[in-house]
DSSP file (Angstrom, degrees, kcal/mol; ACC not computed):
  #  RESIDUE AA STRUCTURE BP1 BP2  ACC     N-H-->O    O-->H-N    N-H-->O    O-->H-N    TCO  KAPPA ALPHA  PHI   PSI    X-CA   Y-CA   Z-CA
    1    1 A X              0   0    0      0, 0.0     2,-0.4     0, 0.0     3,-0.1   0.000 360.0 360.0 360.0 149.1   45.1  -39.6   -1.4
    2    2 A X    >   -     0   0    0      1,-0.1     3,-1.8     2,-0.0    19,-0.3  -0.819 360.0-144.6-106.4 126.5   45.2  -35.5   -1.2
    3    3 A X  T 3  S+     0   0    0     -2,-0.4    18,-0.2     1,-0.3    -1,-0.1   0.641  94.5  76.2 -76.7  -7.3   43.8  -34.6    2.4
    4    4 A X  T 3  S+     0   0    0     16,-0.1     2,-0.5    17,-0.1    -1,-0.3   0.647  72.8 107.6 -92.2  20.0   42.3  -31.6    0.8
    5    5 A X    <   -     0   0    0     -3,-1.8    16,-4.3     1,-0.0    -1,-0.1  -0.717  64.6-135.5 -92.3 140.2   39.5  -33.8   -0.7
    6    6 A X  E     -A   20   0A   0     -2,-0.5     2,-0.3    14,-0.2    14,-0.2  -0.129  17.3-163.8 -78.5-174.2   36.4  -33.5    0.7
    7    7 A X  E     -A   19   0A   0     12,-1.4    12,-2.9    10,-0.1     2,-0.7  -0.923  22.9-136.4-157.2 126.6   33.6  -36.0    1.8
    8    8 A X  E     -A   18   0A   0     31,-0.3    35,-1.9    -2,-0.3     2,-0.4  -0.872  16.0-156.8 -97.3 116.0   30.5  -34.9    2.3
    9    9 A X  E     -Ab  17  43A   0      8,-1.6     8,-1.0    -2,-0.7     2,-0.5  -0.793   6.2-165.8 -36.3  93.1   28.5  -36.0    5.4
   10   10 A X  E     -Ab  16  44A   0     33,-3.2    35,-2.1    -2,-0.4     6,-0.2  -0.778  12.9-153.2-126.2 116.5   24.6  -36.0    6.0
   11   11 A X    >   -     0   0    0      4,-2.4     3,-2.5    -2,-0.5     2,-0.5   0.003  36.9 -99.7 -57.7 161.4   23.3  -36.4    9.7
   12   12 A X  T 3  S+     0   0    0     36,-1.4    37,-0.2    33,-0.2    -1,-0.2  -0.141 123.0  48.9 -82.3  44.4   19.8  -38.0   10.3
   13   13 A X  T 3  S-     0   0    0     -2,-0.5    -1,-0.2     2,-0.3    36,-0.1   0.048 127.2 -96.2-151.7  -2.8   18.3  -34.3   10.8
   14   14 A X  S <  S+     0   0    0     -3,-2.5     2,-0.2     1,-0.5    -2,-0.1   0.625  71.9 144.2 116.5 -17.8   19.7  -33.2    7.9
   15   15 A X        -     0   0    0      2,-0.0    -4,-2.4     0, 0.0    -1,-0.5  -0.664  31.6-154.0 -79.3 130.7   23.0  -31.4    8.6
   16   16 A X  E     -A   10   0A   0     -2,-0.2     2,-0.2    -6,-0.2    -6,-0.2  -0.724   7.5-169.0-101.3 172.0   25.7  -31.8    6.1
   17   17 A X  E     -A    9   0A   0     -8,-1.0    -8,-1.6    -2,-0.3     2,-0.9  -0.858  11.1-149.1-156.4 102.6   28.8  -31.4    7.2
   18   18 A X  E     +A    8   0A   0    -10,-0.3     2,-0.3    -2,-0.2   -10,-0.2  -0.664  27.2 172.7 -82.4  97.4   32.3  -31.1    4.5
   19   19 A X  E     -A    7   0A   0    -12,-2.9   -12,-1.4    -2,-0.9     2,-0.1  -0.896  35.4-102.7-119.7 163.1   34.9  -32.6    6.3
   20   20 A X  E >>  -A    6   0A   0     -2,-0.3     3,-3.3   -14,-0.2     4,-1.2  -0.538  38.8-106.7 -84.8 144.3   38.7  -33.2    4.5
   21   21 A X  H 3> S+     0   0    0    -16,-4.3     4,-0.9   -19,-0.3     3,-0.2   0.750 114.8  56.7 -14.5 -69.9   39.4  -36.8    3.4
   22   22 A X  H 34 S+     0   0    0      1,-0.2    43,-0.3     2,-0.2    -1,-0.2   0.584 104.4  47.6 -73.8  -0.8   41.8  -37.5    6.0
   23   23 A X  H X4 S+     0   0    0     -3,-3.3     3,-1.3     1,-0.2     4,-0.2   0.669 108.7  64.6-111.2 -16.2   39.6  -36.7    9.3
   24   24 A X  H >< S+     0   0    0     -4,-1.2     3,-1.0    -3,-0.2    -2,-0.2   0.634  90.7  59.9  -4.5 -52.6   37.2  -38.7    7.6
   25   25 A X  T 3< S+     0   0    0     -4,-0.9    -1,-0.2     1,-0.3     6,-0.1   0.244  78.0  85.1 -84.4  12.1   39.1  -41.6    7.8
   26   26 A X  T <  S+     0   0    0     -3,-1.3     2,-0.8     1,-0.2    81,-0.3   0.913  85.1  64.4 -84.7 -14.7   39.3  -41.8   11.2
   27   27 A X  S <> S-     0   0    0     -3,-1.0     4,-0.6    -4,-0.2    -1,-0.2  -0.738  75.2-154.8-107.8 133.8   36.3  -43.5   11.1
   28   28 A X  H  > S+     0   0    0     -2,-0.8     4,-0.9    77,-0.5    -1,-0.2   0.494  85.3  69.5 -96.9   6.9   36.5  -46.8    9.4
   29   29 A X  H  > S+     0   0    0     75,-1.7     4,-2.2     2,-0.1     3,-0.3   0.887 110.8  41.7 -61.4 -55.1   32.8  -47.2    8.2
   30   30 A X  H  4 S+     0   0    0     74,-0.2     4,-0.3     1,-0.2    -2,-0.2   0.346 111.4  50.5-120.9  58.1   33.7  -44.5    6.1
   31   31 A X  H  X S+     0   0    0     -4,-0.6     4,-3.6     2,-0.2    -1,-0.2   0.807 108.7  52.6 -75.7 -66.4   37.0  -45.8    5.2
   32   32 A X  H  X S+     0   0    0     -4,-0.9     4,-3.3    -3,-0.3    -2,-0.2   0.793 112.4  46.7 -74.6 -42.2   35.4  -48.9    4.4
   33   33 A X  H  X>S+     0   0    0     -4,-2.2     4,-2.4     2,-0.2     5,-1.1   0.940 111.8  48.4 -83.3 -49.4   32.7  -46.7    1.9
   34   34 A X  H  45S+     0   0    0     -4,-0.3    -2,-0.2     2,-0.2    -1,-0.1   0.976 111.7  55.2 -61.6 -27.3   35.5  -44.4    0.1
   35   35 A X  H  <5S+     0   0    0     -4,-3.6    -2,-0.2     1,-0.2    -3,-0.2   0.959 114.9  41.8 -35.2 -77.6   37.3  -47.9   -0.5
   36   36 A X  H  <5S-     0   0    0     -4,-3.3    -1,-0.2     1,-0.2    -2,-0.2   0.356 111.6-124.6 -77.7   6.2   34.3  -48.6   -1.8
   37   37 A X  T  <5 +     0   0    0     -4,-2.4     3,-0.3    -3,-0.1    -3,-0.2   0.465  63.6 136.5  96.9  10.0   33.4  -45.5   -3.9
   38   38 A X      < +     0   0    0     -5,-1.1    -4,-0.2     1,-0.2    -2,-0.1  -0.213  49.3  78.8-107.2  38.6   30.2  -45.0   -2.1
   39   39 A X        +     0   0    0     -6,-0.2     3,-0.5    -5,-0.1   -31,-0.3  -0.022  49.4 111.2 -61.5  -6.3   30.7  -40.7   -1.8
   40   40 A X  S    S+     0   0    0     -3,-0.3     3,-0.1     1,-0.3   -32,-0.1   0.896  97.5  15.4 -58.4 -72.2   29.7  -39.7   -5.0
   41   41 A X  S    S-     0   0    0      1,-0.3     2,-0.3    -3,-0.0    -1,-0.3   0.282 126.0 -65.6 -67.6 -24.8   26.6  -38.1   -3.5
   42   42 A X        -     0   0    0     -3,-0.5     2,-0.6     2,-0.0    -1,-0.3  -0.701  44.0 -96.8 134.8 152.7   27.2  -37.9    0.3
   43   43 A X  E     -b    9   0A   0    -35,-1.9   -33,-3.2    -2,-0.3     2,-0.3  -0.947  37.2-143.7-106.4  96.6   27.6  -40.2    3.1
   44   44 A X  E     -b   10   0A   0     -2,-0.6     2,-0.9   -35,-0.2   -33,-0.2  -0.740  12.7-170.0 -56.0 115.2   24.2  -40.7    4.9
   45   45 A X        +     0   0    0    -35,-2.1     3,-0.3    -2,-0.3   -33,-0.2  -0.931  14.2 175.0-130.2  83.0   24.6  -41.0    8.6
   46   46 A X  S    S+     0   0    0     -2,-0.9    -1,-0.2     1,-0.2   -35,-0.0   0.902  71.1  45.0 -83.5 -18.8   20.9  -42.1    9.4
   47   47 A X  S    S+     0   0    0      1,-0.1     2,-0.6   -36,-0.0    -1,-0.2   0.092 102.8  67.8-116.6  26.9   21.1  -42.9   13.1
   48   48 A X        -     0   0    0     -3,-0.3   -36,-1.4    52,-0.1   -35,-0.2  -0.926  68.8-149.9-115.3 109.7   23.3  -39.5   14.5
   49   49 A X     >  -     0   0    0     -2,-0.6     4,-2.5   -38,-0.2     3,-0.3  -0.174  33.3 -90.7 -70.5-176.4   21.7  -36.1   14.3
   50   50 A X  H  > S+     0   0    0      1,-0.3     4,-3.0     2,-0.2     5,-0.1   0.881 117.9  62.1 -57.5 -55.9   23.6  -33.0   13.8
   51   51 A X  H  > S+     0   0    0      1,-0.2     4,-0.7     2,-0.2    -1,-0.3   0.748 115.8  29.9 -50.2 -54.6   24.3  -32.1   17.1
   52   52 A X  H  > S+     0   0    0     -3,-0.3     4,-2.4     2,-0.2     3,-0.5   0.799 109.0  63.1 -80.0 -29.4   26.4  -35.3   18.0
   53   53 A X  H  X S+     0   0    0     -4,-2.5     4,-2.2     1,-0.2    -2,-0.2   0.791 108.6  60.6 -62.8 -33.9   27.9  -36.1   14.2
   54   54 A X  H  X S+     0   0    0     -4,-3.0     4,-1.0    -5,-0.2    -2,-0.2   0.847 105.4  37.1 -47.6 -46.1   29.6  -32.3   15.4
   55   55 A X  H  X S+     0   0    0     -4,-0.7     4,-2.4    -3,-0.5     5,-0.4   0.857 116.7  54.0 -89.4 -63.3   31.2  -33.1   18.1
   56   56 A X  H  X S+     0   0    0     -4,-2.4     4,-1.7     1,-0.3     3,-0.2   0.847 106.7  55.0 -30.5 -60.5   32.3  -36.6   16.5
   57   57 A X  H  X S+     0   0    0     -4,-2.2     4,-2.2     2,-0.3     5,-0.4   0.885 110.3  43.9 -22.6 -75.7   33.6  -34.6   13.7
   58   58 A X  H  X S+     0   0    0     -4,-1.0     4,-1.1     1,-0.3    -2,-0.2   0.720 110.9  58.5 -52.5 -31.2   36.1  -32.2   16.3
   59   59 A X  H  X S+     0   0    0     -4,-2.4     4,-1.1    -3,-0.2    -1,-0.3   0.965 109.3  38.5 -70.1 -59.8   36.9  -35.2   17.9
   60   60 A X  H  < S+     0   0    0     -4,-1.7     4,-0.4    -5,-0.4     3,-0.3   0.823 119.5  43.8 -84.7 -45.3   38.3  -36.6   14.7
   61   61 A X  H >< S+     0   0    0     -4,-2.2     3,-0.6     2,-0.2    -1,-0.3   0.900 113.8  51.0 -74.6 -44.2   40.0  -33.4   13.2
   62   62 A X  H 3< S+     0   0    0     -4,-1.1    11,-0.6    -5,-0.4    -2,-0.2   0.871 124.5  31.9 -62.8 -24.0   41.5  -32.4   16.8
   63   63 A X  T 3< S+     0   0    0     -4,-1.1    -2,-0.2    -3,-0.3    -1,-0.2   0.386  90.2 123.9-107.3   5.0   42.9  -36.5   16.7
   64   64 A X    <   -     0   0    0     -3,-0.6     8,-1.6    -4,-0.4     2,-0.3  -0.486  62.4-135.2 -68.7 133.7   43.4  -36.6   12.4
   65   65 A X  B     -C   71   0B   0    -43,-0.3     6,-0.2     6,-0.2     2,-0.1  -0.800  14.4-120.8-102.7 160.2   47.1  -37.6   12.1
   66   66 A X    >   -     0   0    0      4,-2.8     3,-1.4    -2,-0.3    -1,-0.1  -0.236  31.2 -98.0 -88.0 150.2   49.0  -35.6    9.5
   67   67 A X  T 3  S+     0   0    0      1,-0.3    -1,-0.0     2,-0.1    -2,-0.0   0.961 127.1  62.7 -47.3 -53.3   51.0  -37.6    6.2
   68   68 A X  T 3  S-     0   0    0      1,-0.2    -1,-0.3     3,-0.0     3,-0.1   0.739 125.3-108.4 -48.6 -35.8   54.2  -37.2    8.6
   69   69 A X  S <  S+     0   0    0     -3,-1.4    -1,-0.2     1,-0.3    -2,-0.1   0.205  78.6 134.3 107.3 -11.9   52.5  -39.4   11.2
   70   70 A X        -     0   0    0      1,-0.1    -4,-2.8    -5,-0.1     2,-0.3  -0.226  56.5-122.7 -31.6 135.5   52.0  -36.4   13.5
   71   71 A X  B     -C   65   0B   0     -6,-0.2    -6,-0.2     2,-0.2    -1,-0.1  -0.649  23.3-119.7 -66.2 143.6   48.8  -35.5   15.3
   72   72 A X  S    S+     0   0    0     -8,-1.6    -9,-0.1    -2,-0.3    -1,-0.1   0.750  91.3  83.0 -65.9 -25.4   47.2  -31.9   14.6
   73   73 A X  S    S-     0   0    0    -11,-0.6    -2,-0.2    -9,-0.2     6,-0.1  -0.514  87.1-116.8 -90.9-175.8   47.6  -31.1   17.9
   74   74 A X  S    S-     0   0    0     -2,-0.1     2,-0.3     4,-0.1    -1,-0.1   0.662  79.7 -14.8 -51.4 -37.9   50.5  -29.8   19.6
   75   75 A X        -     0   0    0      1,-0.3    -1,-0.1     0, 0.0     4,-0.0  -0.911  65.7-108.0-160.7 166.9   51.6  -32.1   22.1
   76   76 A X  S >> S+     0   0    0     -2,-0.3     3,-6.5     1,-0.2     4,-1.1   0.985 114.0  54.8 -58.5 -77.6   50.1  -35.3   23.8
   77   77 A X  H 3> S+     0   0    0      1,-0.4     4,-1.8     2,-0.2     5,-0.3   0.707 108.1  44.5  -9.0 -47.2   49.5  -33.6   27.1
   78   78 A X  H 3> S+     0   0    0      1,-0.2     4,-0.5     2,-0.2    -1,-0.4   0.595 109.6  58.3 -98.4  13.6   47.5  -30.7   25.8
   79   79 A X  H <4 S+     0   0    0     -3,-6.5    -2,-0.2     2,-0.1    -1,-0.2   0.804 103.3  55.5 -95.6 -31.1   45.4  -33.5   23.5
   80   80 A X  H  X S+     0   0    0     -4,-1.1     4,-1.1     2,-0.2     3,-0.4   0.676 110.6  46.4 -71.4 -28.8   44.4  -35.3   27.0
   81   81 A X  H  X S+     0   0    0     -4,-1.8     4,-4.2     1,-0.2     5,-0.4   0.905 111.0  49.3 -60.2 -50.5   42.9  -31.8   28.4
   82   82 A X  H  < S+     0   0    0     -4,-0.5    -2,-0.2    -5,-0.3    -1,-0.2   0.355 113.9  44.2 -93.6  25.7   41.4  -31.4   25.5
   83   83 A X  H >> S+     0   0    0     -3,-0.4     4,-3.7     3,-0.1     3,-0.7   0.490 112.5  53.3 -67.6 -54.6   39.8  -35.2   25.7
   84   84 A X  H 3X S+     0   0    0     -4,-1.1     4,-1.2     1,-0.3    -2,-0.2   0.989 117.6  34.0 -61.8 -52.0   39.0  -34.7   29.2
   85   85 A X  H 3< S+     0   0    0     -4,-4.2    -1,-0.3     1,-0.3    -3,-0.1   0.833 110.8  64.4 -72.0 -13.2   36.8  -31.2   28.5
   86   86 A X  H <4 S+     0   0    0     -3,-0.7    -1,-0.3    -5,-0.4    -2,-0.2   0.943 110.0  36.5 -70.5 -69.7   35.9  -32.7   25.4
   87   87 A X  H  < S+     0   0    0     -4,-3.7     2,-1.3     1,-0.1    -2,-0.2   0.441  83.9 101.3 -63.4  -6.8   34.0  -35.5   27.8
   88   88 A X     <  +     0   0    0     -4,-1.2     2,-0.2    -5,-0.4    -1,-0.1  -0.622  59.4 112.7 -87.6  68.5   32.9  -33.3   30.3
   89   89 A X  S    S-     0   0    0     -2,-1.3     2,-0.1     1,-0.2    -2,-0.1  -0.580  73.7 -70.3-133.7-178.8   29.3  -33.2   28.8
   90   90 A X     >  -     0   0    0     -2,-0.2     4,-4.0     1,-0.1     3,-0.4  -0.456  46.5-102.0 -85.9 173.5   26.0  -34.5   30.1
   91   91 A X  H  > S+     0   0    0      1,-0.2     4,-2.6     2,-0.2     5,-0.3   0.961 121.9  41.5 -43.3 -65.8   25.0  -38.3   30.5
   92   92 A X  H  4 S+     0   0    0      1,-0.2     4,-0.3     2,-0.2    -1,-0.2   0.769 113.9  58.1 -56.6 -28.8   22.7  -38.4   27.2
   93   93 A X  H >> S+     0   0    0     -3,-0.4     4,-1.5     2,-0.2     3,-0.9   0.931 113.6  33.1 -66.2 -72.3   25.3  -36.4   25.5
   94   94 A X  H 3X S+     0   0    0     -4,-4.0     4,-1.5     1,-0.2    -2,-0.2   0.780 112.4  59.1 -80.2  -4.9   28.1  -38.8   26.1
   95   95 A X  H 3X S+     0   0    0     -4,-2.6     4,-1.0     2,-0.2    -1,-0.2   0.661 107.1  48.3 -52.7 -32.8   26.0  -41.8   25.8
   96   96 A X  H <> S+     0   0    0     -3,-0.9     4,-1.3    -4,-0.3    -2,-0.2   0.561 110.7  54.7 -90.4 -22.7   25.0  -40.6   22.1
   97   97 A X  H  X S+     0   0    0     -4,-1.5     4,-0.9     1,-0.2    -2,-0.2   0.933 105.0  52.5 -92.0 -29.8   28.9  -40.1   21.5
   98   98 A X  H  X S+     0   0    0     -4,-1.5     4,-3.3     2,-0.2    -2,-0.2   0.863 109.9  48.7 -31.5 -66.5   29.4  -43.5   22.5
   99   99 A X  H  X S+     0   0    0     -4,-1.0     4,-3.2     1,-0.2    -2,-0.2   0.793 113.6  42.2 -36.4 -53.1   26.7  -44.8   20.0
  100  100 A X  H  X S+     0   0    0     -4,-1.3     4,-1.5     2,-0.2    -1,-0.2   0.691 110.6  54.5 -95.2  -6.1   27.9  -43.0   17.0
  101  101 A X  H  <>S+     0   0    0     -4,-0.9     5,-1.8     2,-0.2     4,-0.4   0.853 115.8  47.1 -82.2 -43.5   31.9  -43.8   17.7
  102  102 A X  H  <5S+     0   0    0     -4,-3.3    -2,-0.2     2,-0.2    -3,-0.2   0.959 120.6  35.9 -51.0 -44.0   30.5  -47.6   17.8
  103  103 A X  H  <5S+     0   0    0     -4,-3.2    -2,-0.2     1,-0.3    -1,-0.2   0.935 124.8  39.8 -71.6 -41.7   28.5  -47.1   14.7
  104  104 A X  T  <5S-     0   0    0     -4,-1.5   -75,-1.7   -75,-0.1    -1,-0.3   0.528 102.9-136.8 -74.0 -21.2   30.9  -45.1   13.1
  105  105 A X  T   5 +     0   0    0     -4,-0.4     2,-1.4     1,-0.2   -77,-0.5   0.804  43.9 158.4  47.8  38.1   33.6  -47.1   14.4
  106  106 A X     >< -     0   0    0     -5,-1.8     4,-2.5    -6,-0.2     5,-0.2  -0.569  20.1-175.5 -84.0  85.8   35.8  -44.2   15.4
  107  107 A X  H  > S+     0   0    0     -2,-1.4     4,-3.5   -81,-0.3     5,-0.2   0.914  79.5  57.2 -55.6 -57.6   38.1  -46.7   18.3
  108  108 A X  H  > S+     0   0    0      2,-0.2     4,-1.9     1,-0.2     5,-0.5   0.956 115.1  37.9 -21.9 -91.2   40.2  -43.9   19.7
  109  109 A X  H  > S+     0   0    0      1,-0.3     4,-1.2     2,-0.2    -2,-0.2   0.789 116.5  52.8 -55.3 -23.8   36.9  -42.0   20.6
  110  110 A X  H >X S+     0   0    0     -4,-2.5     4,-2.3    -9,-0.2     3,-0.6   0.970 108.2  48.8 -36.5 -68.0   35.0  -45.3   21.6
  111  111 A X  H 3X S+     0   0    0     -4,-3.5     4,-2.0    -3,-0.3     5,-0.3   0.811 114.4  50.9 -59.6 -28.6   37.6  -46.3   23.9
  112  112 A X  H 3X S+     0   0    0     -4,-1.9     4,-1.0    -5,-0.2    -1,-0.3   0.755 109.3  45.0 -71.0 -38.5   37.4  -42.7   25.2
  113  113 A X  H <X S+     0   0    0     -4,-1.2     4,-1.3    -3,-0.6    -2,-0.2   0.966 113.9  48.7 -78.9 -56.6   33.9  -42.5   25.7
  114  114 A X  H  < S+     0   0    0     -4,-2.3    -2,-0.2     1,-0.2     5,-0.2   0.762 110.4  54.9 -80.1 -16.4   33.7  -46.2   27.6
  115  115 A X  H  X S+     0   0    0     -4,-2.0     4,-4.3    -5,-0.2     5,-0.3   0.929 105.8  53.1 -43.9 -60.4   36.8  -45.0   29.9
  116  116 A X  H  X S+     0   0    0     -4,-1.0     4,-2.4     1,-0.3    -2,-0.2   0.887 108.5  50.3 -45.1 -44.2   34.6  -41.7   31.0
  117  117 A X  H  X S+     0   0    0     -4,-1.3     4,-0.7     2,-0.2    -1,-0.3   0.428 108.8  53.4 -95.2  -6.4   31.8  -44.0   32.0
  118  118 A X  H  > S+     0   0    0      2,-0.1     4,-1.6     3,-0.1    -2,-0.3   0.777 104.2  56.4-113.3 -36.3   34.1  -46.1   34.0
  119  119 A X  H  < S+     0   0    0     -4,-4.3    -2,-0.2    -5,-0.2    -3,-0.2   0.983  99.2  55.3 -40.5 -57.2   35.2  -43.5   35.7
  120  120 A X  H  < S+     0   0    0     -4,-2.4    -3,-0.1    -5,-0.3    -1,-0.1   0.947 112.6  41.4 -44.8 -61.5   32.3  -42.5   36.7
  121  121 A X  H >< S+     0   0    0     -4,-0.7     3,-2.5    -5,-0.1    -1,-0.2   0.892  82.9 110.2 -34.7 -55.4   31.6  -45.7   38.3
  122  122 A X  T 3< S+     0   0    0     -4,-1.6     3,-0.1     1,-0.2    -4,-0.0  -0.130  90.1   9.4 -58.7 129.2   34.8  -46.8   40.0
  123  123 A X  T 3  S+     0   0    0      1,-0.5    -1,-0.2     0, 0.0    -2,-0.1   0.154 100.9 124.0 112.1  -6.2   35.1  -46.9   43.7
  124  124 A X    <   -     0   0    0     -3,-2.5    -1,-0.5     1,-0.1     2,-0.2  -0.419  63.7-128.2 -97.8 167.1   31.1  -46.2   43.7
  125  125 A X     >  -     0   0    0     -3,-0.1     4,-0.9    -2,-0.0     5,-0.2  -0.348  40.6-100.5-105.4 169.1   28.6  -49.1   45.9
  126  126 A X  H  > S+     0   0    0     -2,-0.2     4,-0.6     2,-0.2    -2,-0.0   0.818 125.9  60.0 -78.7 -10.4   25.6  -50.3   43.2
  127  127 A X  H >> S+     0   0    0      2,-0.1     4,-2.1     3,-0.1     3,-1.7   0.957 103.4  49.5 -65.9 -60.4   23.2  -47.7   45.1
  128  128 A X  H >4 S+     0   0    0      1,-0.2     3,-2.7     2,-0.2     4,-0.5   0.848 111.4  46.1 -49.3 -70.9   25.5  -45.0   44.1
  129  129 A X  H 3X S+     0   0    0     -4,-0.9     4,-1.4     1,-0.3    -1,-0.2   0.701 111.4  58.3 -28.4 -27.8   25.6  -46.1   40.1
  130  130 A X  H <<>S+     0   0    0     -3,-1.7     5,-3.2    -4,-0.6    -1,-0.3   0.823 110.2  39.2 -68.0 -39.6   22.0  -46.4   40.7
  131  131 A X  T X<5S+     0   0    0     -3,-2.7     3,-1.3    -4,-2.1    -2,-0.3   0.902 109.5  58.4 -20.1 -92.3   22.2  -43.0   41.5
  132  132 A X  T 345S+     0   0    0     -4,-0.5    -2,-0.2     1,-0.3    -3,-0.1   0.526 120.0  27.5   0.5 -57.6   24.7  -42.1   39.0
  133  133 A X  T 3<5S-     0   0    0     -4,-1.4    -1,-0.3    -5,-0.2    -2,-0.2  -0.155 104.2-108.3-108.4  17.7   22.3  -43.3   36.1
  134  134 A X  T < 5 +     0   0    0     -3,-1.3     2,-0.4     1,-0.2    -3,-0.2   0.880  57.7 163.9  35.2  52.6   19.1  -43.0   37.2
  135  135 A X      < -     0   0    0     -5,-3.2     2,-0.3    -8,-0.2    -1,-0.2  -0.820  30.9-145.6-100.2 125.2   18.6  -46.9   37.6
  136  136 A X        -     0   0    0     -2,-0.4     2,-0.8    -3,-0.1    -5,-0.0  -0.887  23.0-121.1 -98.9 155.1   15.5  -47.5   39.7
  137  137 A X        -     0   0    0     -2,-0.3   -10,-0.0     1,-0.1    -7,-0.0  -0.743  26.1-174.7 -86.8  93.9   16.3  -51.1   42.0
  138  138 A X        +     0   0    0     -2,-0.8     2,-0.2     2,-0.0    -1,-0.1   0.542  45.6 115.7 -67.2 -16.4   13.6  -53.5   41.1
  139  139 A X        -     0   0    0      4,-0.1     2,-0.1     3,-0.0    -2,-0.1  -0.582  63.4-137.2 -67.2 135.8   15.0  -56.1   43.8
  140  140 A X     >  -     0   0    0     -2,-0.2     4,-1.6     1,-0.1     5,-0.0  -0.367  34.4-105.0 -69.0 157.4   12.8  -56.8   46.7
  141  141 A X  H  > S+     0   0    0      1,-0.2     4,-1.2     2,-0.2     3,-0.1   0.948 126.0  57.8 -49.5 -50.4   15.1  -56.9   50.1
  142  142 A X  H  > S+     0   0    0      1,-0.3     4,-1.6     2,-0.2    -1,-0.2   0.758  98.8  51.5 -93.5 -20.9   14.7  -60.2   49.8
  143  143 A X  H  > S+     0   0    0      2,-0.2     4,-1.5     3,-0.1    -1,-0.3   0.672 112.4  46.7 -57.0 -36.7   16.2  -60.6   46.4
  144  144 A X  H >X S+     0   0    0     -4,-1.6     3,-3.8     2,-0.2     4,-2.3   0.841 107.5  55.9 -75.3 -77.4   19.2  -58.6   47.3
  145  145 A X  H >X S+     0   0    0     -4,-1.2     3,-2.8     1,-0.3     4,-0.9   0.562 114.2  42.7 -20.4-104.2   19.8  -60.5   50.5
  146  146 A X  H 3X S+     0   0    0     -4,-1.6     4,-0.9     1,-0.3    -1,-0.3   0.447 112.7  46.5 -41.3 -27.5   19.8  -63.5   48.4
  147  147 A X  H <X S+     0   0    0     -3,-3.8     4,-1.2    -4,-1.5    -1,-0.3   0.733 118.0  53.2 -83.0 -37.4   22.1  -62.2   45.3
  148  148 A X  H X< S+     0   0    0     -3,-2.8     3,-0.6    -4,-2.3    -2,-0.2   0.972 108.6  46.4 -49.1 -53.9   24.4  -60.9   48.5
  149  149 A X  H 3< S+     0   0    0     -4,-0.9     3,-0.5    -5,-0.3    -1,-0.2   0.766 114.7  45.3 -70.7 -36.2   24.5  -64.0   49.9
  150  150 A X  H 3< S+     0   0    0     -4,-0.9    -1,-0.2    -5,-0.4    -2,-0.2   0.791 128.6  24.0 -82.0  -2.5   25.3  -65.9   46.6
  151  151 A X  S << S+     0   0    0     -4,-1.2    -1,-0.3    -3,-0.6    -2,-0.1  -0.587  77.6 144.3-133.9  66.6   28.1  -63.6   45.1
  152  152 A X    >>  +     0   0    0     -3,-0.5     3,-1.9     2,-0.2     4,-0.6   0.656  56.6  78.1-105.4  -9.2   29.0  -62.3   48.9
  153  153 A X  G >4 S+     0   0    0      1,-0.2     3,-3.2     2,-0.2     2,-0.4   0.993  94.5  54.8 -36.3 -61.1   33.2  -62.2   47.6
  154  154 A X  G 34 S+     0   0    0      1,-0.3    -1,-0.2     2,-0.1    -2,-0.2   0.228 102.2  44.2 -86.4  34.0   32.3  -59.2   46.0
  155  155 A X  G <4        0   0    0     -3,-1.9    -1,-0.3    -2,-0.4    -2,-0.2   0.221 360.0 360.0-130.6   6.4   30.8  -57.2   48.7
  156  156 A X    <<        0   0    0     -3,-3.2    -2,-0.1    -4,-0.6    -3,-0.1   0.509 360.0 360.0 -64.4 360.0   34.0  -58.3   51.0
């Protein structure tokens, strides 16, 4: 396969988007559809609008490895900055990138996304996460007291 063929992309708002064969491939639904021949016309991407199928897209061309077995970028090091600023978005933002790496099945950037959101978390009390996410507590006092009391290992 010639990386300079294209595959044409259309988000659920309407954006196409002509990206080459091989950054394409990162995502293996549509691997799984040029196996199967099912480009002729476009690749429909109904549940990611433009905005996020963009970024997905950069993600994929900044990580597409090269016939050699190289990565397009330069070095590892400067490909983990340019994860980390990559992720440095808002909540809904990376929540949606989350979505469409699942649907899309892009693993690299999955695994990337659910690392970010575990960051976030770790070290944090359940108020703070509550916090963190805008989770309102629906437990009565007495309901915590009693979920404390049964699982109380994990608040030692």
């Amino acid at each position: 396969m010639s990386t300079s063929k294209k595959i044409v992309l259309k988000s659920s708002d309407g954006h196409i988007f002509e990206v080459e064969e091989a950054v394409a491939l990162q995502s293996q639904t549509i691997a799984n559809m040029i196996e199967d021949d099912c480009v002729e016309n476009g690749i429909p991407i109904s549940n990611i609008n433009g905005e996020i199928l963009a970024k997905v897209i950069a993600y994929c061309k900044k990580h597409v490895v090269l016939p050699d077995g190289d990565t397009s970028s330069s070095s590892k090091e400067d490909l983990k900055d340019w994860d980390a600023e990559f992720m440095n978005t808002d909540q809904s933002t990376l929540f949606d990138l989350i979505l469409a790496a699942n649907f899309l099945n892009v693993k690299d950037l999955l695994d990337l996304g659910c690392q970010t959101v575990a960051d976030m978390i770790t070290g944090k009390t359940p108020e703070e996460i509550r916090t963190v996410f805008n989770i309102e507590n629906d437990f009565t006092p007495a309901e915590v007291e009693e979920i404390r009391k049964e699982n109380q290992w994990a608040f030692e």
